[in-house]
C-alpha positions as CSV (number, residue, x, y, z in Angstrom):
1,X,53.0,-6.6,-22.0
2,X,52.4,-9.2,-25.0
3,X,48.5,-11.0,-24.7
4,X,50.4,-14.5,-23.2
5,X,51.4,-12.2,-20.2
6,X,48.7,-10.2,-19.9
7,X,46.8,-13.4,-19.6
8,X,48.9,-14.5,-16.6
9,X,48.5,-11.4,-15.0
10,X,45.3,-10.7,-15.8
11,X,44.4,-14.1,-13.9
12,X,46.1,-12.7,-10.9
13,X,44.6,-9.2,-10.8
14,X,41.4,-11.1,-10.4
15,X,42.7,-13.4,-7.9
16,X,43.6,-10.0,-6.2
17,X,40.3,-8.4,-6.6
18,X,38.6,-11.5,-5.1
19,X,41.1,-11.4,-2.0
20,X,40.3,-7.6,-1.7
21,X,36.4,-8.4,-1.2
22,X,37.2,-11.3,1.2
23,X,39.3,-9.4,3.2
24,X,37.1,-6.1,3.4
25,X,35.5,-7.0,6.7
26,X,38.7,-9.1,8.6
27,X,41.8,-7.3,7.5
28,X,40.7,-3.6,6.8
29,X,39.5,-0.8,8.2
30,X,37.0,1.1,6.6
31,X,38.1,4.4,6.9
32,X,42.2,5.2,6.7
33,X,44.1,6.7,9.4
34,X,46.3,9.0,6.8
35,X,46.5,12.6,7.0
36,X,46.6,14.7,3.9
37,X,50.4,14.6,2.1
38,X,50.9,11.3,3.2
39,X,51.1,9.5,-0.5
40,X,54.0,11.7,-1.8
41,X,56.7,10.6,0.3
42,X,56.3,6.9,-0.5
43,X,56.9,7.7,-4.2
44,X,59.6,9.0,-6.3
45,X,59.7,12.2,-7.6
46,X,59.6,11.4,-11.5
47,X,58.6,8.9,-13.4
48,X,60.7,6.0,-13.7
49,X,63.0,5.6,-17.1
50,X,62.6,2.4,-17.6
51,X,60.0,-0.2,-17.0
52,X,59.0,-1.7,-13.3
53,X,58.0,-5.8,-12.4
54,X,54.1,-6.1,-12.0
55,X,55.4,-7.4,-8.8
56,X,56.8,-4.1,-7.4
57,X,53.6,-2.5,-8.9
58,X,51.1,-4.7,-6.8
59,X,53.1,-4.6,-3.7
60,X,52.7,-0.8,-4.0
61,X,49.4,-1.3,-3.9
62,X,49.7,-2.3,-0.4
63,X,52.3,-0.5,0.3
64,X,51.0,3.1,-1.0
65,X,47.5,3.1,-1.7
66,X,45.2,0.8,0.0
67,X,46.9,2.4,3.4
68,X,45.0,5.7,1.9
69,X,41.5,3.9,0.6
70,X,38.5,4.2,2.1
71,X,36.5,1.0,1.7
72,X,33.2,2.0,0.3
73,X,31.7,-1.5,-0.2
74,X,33.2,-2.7,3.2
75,X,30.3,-4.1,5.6
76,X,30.9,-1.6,7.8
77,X,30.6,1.6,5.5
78,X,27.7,3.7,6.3
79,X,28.5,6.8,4.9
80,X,27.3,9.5,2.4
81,X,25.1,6.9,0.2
82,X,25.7,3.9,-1.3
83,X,28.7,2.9,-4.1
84,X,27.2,-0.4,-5.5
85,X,29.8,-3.1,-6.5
86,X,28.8,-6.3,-8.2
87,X,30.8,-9.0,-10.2
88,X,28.5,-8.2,-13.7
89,X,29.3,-4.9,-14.0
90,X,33.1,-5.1,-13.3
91,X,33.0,-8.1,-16.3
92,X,31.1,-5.7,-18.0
93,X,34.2,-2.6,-17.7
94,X,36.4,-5.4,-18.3
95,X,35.2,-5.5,-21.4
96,X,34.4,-1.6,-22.1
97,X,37.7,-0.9,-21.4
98,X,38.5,-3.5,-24.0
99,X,36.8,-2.3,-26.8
100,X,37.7,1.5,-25.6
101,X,35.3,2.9,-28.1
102,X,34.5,6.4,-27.9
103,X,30.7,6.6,-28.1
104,X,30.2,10.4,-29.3
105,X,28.3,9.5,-32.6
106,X,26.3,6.3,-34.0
107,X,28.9,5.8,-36.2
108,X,31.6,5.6,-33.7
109,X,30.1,2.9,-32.4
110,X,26.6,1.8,-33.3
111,X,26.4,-0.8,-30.3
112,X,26.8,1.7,-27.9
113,X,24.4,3.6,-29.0
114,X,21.9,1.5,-29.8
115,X,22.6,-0.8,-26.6
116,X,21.8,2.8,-24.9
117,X,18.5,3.2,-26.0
118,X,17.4,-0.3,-25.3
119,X,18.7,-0.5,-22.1
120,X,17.1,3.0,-20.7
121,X,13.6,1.6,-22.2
122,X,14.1,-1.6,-20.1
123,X,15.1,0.3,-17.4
124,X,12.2,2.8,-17.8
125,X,9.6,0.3,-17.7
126,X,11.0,-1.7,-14.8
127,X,10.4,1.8,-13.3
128,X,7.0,2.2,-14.5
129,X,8.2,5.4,-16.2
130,X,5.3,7.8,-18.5
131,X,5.7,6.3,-21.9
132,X,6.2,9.5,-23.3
133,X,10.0,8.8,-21.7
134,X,10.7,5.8,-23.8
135,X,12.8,5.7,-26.9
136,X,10.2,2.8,-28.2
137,X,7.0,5.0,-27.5
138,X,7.3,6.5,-30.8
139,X,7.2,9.5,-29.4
140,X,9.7,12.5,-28.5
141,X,11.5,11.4,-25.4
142,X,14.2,9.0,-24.9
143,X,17.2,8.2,-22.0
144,X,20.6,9.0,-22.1
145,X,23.5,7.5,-19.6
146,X,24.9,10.2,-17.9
147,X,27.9,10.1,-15.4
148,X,25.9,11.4,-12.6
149,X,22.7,12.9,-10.9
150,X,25.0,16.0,-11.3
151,X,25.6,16.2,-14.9
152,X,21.9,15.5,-15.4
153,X,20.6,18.6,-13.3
154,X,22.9,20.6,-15.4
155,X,21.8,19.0,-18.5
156,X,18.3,19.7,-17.7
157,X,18.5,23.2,-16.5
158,X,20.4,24.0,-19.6
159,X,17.8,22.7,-21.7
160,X,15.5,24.2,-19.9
161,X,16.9,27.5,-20.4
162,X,18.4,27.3,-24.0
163,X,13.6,26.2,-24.7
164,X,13.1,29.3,-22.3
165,X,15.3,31.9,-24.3
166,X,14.2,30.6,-27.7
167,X,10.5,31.3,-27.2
168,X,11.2,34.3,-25.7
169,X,13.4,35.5,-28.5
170,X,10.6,34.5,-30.7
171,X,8.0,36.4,-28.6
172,X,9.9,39.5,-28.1
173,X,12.6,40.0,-31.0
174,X,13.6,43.5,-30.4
175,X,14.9,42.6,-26.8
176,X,18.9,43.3,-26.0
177,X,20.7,40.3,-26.2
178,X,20.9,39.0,-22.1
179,X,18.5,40.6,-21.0
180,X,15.7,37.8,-20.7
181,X,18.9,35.9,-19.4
182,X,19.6,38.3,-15.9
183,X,15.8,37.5,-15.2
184,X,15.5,33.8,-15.6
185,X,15.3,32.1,-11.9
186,X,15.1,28.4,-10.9
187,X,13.9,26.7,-7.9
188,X,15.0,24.1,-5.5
189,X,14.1,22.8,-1.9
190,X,16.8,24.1,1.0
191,X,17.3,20.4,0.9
192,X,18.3,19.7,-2.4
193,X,22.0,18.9,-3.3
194,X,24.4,21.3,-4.3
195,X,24.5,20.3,-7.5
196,X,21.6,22.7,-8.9
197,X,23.3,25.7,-6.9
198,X,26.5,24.7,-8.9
199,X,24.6,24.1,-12.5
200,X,22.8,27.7,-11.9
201,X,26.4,29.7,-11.1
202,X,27.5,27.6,-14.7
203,X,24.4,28.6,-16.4
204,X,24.3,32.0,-14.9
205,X,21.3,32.4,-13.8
206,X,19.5,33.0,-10.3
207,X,18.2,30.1,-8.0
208,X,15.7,30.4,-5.3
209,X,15.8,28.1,-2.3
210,X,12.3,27.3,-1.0
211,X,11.7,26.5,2.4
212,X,11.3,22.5,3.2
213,X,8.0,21.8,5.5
214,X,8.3,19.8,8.9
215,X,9.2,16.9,6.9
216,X,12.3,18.4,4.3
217,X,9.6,18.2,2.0
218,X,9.0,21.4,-0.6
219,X,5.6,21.8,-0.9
220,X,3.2,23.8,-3.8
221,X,2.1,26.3,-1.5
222,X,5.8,27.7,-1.1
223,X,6.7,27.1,-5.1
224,X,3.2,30.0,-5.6
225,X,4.2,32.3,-3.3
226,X,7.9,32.4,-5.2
227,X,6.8,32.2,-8.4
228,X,4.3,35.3,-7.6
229,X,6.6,37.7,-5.9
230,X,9.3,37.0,-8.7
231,X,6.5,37.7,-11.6
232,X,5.8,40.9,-10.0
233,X,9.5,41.8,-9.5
234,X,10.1,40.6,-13.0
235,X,11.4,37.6,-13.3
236,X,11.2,34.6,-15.3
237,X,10.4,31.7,-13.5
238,X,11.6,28.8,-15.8
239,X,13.2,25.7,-13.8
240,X,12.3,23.3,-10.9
241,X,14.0,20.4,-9.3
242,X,12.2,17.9,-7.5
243,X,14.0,15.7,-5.4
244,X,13.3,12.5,-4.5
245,X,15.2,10.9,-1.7
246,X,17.7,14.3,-0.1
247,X,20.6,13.8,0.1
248,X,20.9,14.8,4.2
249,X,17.6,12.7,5.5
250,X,15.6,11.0,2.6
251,X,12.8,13.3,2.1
252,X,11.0,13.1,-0.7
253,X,9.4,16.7,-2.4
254,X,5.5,16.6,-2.9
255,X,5.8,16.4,-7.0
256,X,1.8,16.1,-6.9
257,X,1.6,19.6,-5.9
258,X,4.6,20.8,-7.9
259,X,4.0,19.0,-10.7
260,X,0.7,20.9,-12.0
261,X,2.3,23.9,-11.1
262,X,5.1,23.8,-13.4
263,X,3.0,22.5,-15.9
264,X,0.2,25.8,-15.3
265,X,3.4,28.2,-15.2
266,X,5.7,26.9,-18.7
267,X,8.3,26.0,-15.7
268,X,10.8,22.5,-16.7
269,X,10.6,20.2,-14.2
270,X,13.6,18.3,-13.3
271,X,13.1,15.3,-10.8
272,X,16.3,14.4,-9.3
273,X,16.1,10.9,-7.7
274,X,19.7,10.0,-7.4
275,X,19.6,7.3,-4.5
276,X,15.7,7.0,-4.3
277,X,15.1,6.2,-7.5
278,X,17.1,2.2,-7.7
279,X,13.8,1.8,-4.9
280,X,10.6,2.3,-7.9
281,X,11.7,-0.8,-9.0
282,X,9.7,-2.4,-6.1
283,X,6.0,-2.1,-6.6
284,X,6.3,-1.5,-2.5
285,X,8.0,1.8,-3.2
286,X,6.7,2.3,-6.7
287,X,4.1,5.2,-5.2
288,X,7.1,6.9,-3.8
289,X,7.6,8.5,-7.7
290,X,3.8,9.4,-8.1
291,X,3.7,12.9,-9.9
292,X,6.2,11.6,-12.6
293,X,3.1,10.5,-14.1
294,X,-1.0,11.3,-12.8
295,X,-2.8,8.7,-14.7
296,X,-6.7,10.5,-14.7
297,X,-9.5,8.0,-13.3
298,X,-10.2,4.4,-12.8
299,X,-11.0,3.4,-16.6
300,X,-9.9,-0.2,-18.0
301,X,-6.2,-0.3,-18.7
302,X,-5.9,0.7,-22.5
303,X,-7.2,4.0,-21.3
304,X,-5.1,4.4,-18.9
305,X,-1.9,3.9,-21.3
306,X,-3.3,6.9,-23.2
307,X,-4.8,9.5,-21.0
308,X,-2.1,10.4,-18.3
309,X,-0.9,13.9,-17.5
310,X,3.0,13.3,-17.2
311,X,4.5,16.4,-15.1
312,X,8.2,15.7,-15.4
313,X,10.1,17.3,-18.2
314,X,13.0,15.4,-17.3
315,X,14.5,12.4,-14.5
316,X,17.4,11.1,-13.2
317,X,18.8,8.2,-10.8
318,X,21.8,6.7,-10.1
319,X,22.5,3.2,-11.0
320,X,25.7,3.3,-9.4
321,X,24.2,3.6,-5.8
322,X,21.7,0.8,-5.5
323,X,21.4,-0.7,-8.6
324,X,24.7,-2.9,-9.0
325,X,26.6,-1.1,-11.9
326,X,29.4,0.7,-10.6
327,X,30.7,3.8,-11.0
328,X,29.9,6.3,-12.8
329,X,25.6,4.9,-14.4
330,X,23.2,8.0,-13.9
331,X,20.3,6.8,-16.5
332,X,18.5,9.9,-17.4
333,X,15.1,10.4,-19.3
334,X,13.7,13.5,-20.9
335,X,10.4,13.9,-22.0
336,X,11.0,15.8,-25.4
337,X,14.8,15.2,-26.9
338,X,14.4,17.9,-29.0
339,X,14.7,20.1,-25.7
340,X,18.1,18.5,-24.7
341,X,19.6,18.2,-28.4
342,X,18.7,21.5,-29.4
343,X,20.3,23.7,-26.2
344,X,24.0,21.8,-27.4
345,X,23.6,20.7,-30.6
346,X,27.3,21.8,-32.7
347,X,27.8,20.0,-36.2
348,X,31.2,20.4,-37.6
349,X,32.1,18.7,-40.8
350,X,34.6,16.3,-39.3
351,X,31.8,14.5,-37.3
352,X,28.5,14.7,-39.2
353,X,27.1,11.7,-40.7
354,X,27.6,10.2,-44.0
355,X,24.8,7.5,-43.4
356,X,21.8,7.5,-45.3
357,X,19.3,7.6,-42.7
358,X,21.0,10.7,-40.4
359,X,17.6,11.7,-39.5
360,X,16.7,9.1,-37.1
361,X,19.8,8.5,-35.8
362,X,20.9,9.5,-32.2
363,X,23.8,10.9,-31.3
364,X,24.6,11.4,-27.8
365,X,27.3,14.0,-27.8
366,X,24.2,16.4,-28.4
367,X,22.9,14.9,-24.9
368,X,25.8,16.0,-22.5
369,X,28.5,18.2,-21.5
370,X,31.5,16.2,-22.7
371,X,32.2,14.7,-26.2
372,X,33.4,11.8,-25.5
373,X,31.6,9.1,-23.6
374,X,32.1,5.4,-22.5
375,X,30.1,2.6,-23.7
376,X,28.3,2.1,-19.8
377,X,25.2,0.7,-21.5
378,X,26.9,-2.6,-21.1
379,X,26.6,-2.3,-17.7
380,X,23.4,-2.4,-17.2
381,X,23.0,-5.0,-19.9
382,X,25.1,-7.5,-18.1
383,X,23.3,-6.2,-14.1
384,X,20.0,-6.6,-15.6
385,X,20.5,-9.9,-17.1
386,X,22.6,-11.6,-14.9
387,X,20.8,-10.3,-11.6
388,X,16.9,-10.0,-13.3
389,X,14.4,-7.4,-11.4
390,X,13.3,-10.0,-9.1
391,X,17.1,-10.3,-7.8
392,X,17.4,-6.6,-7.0
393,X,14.2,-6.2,-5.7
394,X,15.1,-8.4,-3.4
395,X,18.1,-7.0,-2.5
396,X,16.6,-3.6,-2.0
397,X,13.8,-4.7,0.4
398,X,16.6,-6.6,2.0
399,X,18.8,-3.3,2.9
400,X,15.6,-1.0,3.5
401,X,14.4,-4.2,6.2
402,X,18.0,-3.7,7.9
403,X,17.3,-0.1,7.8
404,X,14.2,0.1,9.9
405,X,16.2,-2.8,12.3
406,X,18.7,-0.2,12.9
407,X,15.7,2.7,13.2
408,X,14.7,0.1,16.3
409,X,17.6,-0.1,18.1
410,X,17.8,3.8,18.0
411,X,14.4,3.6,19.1
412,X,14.6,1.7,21.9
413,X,17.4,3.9,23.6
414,X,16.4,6.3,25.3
415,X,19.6,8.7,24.9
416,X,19.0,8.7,21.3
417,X,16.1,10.1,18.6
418,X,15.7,9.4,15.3
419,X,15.5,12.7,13.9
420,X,14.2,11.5,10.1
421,X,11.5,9.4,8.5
422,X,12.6,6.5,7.4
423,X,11.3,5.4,4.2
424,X,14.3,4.0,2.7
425,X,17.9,3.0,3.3
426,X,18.9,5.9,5.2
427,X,18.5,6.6,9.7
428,X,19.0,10.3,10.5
429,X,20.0,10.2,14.6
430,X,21.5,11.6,17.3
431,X,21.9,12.2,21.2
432,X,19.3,13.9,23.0
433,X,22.2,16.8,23.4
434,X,23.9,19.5,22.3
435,X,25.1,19.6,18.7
436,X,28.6,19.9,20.6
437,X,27.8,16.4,21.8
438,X,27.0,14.8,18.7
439,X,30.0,16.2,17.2
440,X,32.1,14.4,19.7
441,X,30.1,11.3,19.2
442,X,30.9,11.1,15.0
443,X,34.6,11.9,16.2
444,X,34.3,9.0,18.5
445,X,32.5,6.7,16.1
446,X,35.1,7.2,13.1
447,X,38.2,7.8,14.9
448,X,39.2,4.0,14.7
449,X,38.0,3.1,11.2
450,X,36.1,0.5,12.5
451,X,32.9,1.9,10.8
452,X,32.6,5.5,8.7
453,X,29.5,7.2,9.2
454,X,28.6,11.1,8.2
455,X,26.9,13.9,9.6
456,X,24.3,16.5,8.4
457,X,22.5,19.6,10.0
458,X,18.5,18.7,10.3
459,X,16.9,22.4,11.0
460,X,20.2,23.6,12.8
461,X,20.5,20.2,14.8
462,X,23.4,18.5,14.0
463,X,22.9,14.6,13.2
464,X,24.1,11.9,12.3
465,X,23.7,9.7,8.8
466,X,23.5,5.9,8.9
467,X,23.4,4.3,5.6
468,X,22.6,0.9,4.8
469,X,25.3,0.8,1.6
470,X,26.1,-2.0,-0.7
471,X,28.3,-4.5,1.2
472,X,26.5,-4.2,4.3
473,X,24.3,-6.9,6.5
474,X,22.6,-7.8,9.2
475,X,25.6,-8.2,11.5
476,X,27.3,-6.0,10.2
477,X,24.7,-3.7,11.2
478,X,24.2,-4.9,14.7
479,X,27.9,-4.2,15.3
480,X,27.3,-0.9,14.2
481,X,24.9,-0.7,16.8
482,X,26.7,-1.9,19.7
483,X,30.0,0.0,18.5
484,X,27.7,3.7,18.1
485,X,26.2,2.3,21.9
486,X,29.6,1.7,23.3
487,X,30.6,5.2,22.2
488,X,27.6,7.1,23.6
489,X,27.9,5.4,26.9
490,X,31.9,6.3,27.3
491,X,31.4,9.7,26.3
492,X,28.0,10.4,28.5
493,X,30.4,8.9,31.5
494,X,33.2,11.1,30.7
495,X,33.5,13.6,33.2
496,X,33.7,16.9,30.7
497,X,30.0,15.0,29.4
């Protein structure tokens, strides 16, 4: 494809795109009636020899995939959490996947890099982040884009353990190689996402799920009593996450009780804020991360810039869920970047630098899994500048206001009970029933694909997740309402009910 017809088609992929977002809410359902094997018999078995019309491609499209798609920015998607979609970032991967730089290095591309660091510092203070997180501080920390919440908890518990071993390998030298490894245990609410279960079976070491209070939030007292019965058996207490915003009801963890305790014990203390976190951008919701930072008395403000206990060793959110870049953004910030650098840091010949000032330079294949890495920091250049704060605050209050609308109408009928607090985007209900019943209900609710919602278990009662996600709105919402309704009441009338 020569630039003069990549032009032409480029023109109508957009037109395409556009037509896609019209159509979301009159032509398709959200959630596809396929069952699995259904793409492979509408496709040859081998590549084709020779080369195929962008015609046949796009009517493929139609014809193969979107029949298999489920619509995550479709007004009626309520699922899981959000997938945020906006015209600035898809100009910005337009031109990321232009460039196709491969951002391992500074040298491989110094705008990505440096973009990186300025971004996550505007992003950080729009958050009201510890300073001691910010590139700019002059101090140790500094952000890095990671692809998600997922890949930061990793990140994090594998800094935290590489700082663990190394001082005790300094304090006990003589000790067998391993051995201060099989004792090392993290910590984590029975509410937190899977994601630190899965980083601790990479990293090889235990985890210890603490038990949530009435409201899925893991409390100080519980984090003690582990941490004392594993001292006395042993153990090496030397990770935390904190989450902010569970994935199965919202619940935030009470990081003003955790926090001093990590910081008494030597425990890292991750806070994983991966859909709550887009929210401390509204001063309305700002106290919701209190404990990141404990800011010590009511002094005048130069004061309080300098004396401030800062608890978190390391946070993360995902941009990608409420914050208009798409897929994959998961900003992450870390109080000391030595920590993170020093628990991967490889330099063969082939990539170090040749640059005079190597010293100051960051390089963020030392800040995650992979090698290789995208240049997403355009993203949020373009989201933040072409939206502004005050545009996303906006929105945000906007979908939590539609939220606690839908909390009402739950409310107000008497079959149902909201079985979550609702803080942010997210309703947790169900039927005054068995969990049998509700099961039948989400059946009932998704079977058409005229909306998608999910499930979770809430203390062994099984529930029901409404999410206010990134293409929804008010009627939207209220259809939602009357379609869940219409449901109940034909299943409470059916004669088995």
């Amino acid at each position: 494809m020569d630039p003069k017809e990549f032009c032409i088609r480029g023109k109508q992929m957009v037109d395409y795109i556009v037509d896609y977002r019209e159509s979301l809410d009159k032509h398709r359902k959200v959630f596809p009636e396929v069952k699995p094997g259904y793409l492979r018999p509408l496709l040859p078995d081998a590549a084709p020899e020779e080369a195929e019309s962008f015609e046949d491609v796009m009517s493929d499209m139609e014809r193969v995939i979107m029949p298999g798609t489920t619509h995550w920015t479709s007004p009626h998607f309520h699922a899981y959490f959000p997938s945020a979609f906006s015209y600035p970032s898809l100009l910005a991967e337009m031109i990321i996947t232009a460039i196709n730089s491969i951002g391992f290095s500074w040298a491989s591309c110094p705008a990505a890099t440096e973009l990186e660091i300025v971004m996550l510092d505007w992003l950080g203070k729009a958050l009201q982040l510890p300073v001691e997180f910010l590139s700019g501080s002059g101090g140790g920390g500094g952000g890095v884009i990671q692809r998600t919440a997922s890949d930061a908890t990793l990140m994090s518990m594998l800094s935290a353990r590489h700082k663990t071993l190394t001082k005790l390998g300094r304090e006990q030298p003589n000790q067998v190689d391993g051995k201060h490894l099989s004792k090392l245990v993290a910590y984590m609410s029975d509410q937190a996402h899977s994601s630190v279960e899965r980083a601790a079976i990479i990293e090889a070491v235990r985890v210890r799920k603490l038990p949530s209070d009435e409201k899925f939030s893991m409390r100080g007292v519980e984090l003690e009593k582990a941490i004392k019965q594993d001292k006395e058996n042993g153990l090496i207490p030397f990770y935390l996450c904190a989450t902010l915003g569970t994935t199965s009801s919202c619940a935030f963890d009470n990081i003003l009780e955790l926090g001093p305790i990590c910081q008494r014990e030597g425990i890292w203390m991750h806070i994983d804020a991966a859909y709550a976190g887009s929210a401390f951008i509204c001063p309305e919701f700002r106290p919701l991360l209190n404990g990141v930072e404990v800011r010590i008395g009511q002094v005048d403000k130069l004061l309080l810039e300098h004396h401030s206990w800062n608890f978190a060793d390391s946070f993360d959110f995902n941009a990608h869920k409420w914050m208009g870049a798409t897929f994959d953004c998961s900003p992450m910030w870390v109080k000391s970047r030595k920590d993170i650098v020093n628990s991967l840091k490889v330099e063969p010949p082939y990539l170090k630098h040749i640059h005079s000032e190597s010293d100051i330079i960051t390089d963020y294949r030392h800040w995650q899994i992979s090698l290789g890495r995208k240049f997403s920091s355009l993203k949020l250049w373009f989201v933040l500048r072409l939206f502004g704060i005050k545009k996303m605050q906006e929105l945000i209050l906007s979908d939590v206001a539609m939220a606690r609308e839908f909390e009402e109408f739950v409310r107000k009928d008497e079959r149902f009970e909201v079985t979550n607090e609702v803080k942010l985007g997210l309703v947790c209900f169900a039927l005054k029933g068995s969990n049998e019943l509700n099961r039948h209900l989400l059946e009932a609710v998704n079977r058409e694909g005229k909306i998608h919602i999910t499930p979770t278990e809430l203390r062994s009662k099984y529930t029901l997740r409404f999410v206010i996600c990134w293409g929804n709105t008010r009627e939207s919402v209220r259809f939602a309402w009357e379609y869940i309704s219409s449901k109940a009441t034909a299943l409470l009338s059916s004669p088995s009910e």
